[in-house]
C-alpha atoms as an extended CHARMM CRD file, in Angstrom:
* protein
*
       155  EXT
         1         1  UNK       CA             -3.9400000000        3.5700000000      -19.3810000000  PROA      1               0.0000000000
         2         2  UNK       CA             -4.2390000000        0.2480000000      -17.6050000000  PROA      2               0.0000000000
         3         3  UNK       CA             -2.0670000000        0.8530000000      -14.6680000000  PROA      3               0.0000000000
         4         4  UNK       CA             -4.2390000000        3.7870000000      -13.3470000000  PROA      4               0.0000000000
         5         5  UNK       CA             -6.9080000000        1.0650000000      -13.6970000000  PROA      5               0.0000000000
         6         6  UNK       CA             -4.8800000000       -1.1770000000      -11.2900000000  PROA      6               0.0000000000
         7         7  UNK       CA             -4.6090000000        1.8550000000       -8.9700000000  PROA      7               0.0000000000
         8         8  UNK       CA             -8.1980000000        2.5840000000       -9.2490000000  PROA      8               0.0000000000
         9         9  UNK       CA             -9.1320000000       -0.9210000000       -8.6600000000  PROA      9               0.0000000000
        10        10  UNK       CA             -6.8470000000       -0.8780000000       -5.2140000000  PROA      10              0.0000000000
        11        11  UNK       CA             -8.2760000000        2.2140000000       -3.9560000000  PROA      11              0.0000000000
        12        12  UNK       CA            -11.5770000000        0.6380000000       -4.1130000000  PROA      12              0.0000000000
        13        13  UNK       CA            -10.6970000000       -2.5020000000       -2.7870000000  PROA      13              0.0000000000
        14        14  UNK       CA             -9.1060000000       -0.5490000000       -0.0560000000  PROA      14              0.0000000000
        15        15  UNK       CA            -11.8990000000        1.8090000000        0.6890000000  PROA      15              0.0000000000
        16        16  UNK       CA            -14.8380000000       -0.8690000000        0.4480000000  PROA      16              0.0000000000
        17        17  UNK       CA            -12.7470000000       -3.1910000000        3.2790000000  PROA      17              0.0000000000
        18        18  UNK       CA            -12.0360000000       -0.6340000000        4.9660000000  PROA      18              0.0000000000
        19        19  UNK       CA            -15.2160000000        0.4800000000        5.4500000000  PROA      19              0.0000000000
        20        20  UNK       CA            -16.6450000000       -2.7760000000        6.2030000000  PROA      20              0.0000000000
        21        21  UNK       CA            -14.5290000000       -2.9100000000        8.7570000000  PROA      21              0.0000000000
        22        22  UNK       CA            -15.5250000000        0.3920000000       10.4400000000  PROA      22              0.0000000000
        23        23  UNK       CA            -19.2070000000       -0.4210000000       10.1000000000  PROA      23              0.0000000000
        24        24  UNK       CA            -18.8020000000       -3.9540000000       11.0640000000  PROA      24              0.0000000000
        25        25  UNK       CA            -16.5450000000       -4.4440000000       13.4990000000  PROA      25              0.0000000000
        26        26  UNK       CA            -15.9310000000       -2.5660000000       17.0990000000  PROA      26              0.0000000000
        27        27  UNK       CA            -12.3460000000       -0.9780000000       17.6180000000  PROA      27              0.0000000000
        28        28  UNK       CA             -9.9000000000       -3.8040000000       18.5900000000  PROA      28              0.0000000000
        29        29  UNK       CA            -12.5440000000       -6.4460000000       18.1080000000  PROA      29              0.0000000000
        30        30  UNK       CA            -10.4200000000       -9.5840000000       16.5930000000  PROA      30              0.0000000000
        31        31  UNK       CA            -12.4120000000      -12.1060000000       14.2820000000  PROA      31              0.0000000000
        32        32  UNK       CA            -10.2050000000      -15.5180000000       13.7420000000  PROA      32              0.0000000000
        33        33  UNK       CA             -9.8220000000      -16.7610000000       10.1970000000  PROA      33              0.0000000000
        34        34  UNK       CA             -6.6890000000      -18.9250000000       10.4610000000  PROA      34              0.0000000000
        35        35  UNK       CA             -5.9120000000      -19.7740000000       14.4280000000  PROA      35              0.0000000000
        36        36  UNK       CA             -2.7690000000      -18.5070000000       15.4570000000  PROA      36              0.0000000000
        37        37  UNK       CA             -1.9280000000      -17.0830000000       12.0810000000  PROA      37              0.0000000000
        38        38  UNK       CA             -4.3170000000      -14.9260000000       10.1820000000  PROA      38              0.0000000000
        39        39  UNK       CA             -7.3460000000      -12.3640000000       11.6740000000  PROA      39              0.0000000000
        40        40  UNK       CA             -9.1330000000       -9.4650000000       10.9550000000  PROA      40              0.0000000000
        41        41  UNK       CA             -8.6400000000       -7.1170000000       13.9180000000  PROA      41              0.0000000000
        42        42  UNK       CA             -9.8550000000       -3.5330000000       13.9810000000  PROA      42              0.0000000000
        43        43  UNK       CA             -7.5260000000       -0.9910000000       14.1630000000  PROA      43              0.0000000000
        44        44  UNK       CA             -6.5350000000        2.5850000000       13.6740000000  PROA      44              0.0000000000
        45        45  UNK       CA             -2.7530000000        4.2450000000       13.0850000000  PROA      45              0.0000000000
        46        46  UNK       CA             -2.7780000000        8.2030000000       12.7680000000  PROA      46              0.0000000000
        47        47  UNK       CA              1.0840000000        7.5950000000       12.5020000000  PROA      47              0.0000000000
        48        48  UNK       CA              3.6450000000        5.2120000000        9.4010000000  PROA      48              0.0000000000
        49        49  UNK       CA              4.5330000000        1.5750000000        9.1530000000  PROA      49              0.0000000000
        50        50  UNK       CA              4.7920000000        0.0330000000       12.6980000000  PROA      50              0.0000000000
        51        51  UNK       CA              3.2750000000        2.9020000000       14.2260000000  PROA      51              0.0000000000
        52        52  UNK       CA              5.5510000000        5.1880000000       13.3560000000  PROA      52              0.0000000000
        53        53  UNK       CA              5.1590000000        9.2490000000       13.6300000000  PROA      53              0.0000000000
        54        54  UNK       CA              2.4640000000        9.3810000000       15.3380000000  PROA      54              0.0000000000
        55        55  UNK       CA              0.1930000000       12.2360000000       14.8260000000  PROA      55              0.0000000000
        56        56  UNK       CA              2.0700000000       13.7870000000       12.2710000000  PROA      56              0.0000000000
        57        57  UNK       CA             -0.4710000000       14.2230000000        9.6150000000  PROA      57              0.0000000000
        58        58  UNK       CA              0.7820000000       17.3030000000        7.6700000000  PROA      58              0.0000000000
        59        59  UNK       CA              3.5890000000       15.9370000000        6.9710000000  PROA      59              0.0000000000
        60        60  UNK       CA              1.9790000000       12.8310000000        5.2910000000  PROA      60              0.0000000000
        61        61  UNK       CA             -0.0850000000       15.0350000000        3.7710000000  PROA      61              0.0000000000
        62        62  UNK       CA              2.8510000000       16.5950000000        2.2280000000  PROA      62              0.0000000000
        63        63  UNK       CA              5.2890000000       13.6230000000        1.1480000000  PROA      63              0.0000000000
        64        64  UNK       CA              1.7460000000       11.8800000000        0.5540000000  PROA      64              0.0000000000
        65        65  UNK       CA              1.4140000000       14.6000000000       -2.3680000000  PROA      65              0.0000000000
        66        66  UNK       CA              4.6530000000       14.4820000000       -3.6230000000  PROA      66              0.0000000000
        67        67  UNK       CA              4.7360000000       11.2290000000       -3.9020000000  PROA      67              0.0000000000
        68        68  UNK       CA              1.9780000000       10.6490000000       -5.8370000000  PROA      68              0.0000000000
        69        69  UNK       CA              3.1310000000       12.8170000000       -8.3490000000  PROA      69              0.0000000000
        70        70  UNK       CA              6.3270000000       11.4720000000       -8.8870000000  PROA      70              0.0000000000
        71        71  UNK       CA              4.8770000000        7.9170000000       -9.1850000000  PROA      71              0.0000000000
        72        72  UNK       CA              2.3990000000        9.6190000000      -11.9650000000  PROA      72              0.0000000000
        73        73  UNK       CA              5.6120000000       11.3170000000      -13.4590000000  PROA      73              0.0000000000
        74        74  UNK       CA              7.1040000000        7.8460000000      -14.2790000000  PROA      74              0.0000000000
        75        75  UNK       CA              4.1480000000        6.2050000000      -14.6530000000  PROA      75              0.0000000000
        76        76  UNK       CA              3.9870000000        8.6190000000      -18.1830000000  PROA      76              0.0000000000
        77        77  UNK       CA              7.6020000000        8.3380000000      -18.7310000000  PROA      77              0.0000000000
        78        78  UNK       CA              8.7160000000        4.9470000000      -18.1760000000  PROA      78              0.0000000000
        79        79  UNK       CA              5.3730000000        2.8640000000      -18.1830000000  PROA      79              0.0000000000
        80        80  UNK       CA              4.9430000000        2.5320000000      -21.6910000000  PROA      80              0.0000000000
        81        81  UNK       CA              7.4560000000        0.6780000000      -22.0630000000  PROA      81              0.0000000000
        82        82  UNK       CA              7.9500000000       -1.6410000000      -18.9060000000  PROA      82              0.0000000000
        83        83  UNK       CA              5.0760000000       -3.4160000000      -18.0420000000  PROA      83              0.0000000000
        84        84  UNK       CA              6.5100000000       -4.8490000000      -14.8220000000  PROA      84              0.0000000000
        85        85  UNK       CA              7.2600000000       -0.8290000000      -14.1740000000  PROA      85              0.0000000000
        86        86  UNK       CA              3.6720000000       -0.0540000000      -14.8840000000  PROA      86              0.0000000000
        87        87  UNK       CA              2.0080000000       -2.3700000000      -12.7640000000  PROA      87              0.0000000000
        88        88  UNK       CA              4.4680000000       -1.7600000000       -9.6900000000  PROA      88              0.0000000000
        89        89  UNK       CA              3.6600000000        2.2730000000      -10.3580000000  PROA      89              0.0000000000
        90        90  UNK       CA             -0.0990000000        1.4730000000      -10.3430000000  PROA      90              0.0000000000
        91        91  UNK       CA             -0.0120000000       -0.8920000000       -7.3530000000  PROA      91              0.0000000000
        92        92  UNK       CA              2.3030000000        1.8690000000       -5.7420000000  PROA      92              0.0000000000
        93        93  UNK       CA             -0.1760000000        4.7840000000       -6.9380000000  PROA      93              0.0000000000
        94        94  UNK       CA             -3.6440000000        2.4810000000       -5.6120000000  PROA      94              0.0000000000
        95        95  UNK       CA             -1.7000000000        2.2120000000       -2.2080000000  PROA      95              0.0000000000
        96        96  UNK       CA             -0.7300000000        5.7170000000       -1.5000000000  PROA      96              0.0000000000
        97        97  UNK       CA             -4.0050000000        7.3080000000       -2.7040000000  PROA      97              0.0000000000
        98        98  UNK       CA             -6.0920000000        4.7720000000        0.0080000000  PROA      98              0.0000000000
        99        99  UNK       CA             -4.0860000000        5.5660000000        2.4710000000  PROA      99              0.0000000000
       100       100  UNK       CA             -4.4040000000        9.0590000000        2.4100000000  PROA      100             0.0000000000
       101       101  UNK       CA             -8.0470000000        9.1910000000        1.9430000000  PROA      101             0.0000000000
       102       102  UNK       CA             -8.0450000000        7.7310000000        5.3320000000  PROA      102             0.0000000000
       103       103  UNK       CA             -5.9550000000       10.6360000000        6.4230000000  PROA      103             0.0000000000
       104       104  UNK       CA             -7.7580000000       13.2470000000        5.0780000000  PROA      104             0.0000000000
       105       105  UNK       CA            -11.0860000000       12.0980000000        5.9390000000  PROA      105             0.0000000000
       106       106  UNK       CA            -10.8190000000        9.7790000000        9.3150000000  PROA      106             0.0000000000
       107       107  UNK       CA             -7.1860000000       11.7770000000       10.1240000000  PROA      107             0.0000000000
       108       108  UNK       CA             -6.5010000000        8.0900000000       10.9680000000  PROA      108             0.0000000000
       109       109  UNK       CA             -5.5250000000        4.8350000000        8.4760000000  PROA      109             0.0000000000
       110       110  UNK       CA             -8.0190000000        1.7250000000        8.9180000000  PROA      110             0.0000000000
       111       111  UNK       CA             -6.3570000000       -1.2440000000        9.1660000000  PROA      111             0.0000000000
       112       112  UNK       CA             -7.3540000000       -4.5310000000        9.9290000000  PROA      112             0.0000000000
       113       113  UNK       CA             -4.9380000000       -7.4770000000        8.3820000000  PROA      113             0.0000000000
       114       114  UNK       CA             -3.2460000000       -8.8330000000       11.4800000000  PROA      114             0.0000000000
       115       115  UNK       CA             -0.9140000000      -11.6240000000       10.8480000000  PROA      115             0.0000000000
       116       116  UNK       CA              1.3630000000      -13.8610000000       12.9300000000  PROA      116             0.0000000000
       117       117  UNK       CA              4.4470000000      -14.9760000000       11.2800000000  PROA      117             0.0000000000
       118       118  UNK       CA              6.3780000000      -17.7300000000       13.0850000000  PROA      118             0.0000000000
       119       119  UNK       CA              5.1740000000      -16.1770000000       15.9030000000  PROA      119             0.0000000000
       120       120  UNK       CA              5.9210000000      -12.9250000000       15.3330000000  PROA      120             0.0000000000
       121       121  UNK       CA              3.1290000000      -10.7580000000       15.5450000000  PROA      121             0.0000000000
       122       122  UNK       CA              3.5330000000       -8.7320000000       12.6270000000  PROA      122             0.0000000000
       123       123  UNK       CA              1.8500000000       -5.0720000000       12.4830000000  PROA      123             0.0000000000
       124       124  UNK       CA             -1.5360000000       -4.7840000000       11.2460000000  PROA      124             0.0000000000
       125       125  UNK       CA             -1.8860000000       -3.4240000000        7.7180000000  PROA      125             0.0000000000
       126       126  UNK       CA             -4.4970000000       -3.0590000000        4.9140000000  PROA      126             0.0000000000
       127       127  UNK       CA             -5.2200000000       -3.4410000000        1.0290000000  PROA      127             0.0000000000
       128       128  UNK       CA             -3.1580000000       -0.2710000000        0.8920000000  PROA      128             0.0000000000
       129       129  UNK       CA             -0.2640000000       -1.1170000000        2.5350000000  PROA      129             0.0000000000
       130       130  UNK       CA             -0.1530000000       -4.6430000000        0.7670000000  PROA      130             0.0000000000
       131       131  UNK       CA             -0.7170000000       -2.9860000000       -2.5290000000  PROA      131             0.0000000000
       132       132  UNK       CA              2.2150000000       -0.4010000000       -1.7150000000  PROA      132             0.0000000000
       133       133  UNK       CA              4.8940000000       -3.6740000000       -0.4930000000  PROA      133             0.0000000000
       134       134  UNK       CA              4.0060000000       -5.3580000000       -3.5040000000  PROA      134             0.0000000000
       135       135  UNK       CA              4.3250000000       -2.4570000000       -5.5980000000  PROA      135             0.0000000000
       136       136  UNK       CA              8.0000000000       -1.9740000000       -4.1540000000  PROA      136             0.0000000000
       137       137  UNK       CA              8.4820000000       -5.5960000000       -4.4660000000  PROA      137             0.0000000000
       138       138  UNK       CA              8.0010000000       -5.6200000000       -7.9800000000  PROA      138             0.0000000000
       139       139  UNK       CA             10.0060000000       -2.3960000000       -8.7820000000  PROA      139             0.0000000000
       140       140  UNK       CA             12.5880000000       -3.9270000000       -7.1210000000  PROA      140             0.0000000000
       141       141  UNK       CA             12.6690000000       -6.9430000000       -8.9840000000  PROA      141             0.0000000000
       142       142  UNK       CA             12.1800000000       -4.6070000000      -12.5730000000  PROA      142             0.0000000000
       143       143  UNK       CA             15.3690000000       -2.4020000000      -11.1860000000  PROA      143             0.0000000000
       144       144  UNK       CA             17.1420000000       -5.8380000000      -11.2150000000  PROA      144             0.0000000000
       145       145  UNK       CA             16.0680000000       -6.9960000000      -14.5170000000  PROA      145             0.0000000000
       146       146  UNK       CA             17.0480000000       -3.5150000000      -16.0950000000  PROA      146             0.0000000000
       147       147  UNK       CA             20.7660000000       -4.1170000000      -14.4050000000  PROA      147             0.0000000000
       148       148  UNK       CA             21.0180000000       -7.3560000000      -15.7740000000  PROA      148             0.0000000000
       149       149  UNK       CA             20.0980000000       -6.4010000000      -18.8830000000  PROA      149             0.0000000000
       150       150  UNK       CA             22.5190000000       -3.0210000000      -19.3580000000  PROA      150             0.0000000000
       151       151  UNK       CA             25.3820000000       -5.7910000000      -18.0480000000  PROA      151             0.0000000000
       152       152  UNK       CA             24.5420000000       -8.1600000000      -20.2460000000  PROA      152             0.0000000000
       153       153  UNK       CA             24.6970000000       -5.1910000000      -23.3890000000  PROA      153             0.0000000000
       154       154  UNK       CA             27.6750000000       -3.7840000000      -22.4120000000  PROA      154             0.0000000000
       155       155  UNK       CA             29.2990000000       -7.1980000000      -22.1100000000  PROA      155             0.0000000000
């Protein structure tokens, strides 16, 4: 099916800049693309988003697990029939399996997109993590299109 093609080509993606990155670069070493804005820094987070439980790497193992199989459970229930669904799914499924092959094999995540958004220095992230916002993003945006349309059916 396509959308495990989207995931596959994410977790490559991921994988190959992430291990650019490790062979490339020296921990915390920052290489300016856009001044002020946009760099490639190298970094490692054994915890969530923004840092977050730190250390805690059986549990992301676990809800790492489970949620990969739910996101394969609707990916053969529901992607069939909603593209927008199927590509969100894949993007989602690309983004969580990256991510934990850094676990399992660093026990750390690689990340290296570091961003500063009207001055806000925004936490660094990878292909994974983009792939996984996006993939939210876009189920979002397919959870509003199904409400409109069951409103606009009923009414």
């Amino acid at each position: 099916m396509f959308y495990y093609l989207i995931a596959a080509g994410v977790i490559l993606l991921d994988q190959l800049t992430k291990w650019l990155v490790v062979k490339n670069m020296e921990l915390g070493e920052n290489i300016p693309v856009i001044e002020d804005f946009f760099y490639i820094t190298s970094h490692r987070n054994t915890g969530a988003a923004w840092g977050i439980l730190q250390g805690q790497m059986w549990f992301f193992y676990i809800v790492t697990v489970i949620v990969i199989i739910g996101i394969i459970y609707y990916m053969q229930r529901y992607a069939k029939k909603e593209k927008l669904m199927g590509m969100a799914l894949g993007l989602m499924l690309g983004g969580a399996i990256g991510n934990f092959i850094d676990r399992i094999f660093r026990k750390e995540v690689v990340d290296f997109f570091n961003t500063y958004i009207f001055g806000y220095d925004f936490p660094i992230f990878n292909i994974a993590d983009a792939s996984l916002c996006i993939g939210v993003g876009l189920l979002f945006i397919q959870m509003l299109l199904e409400g409109k349309r069951e409103k606009e059916h009923r009414g």
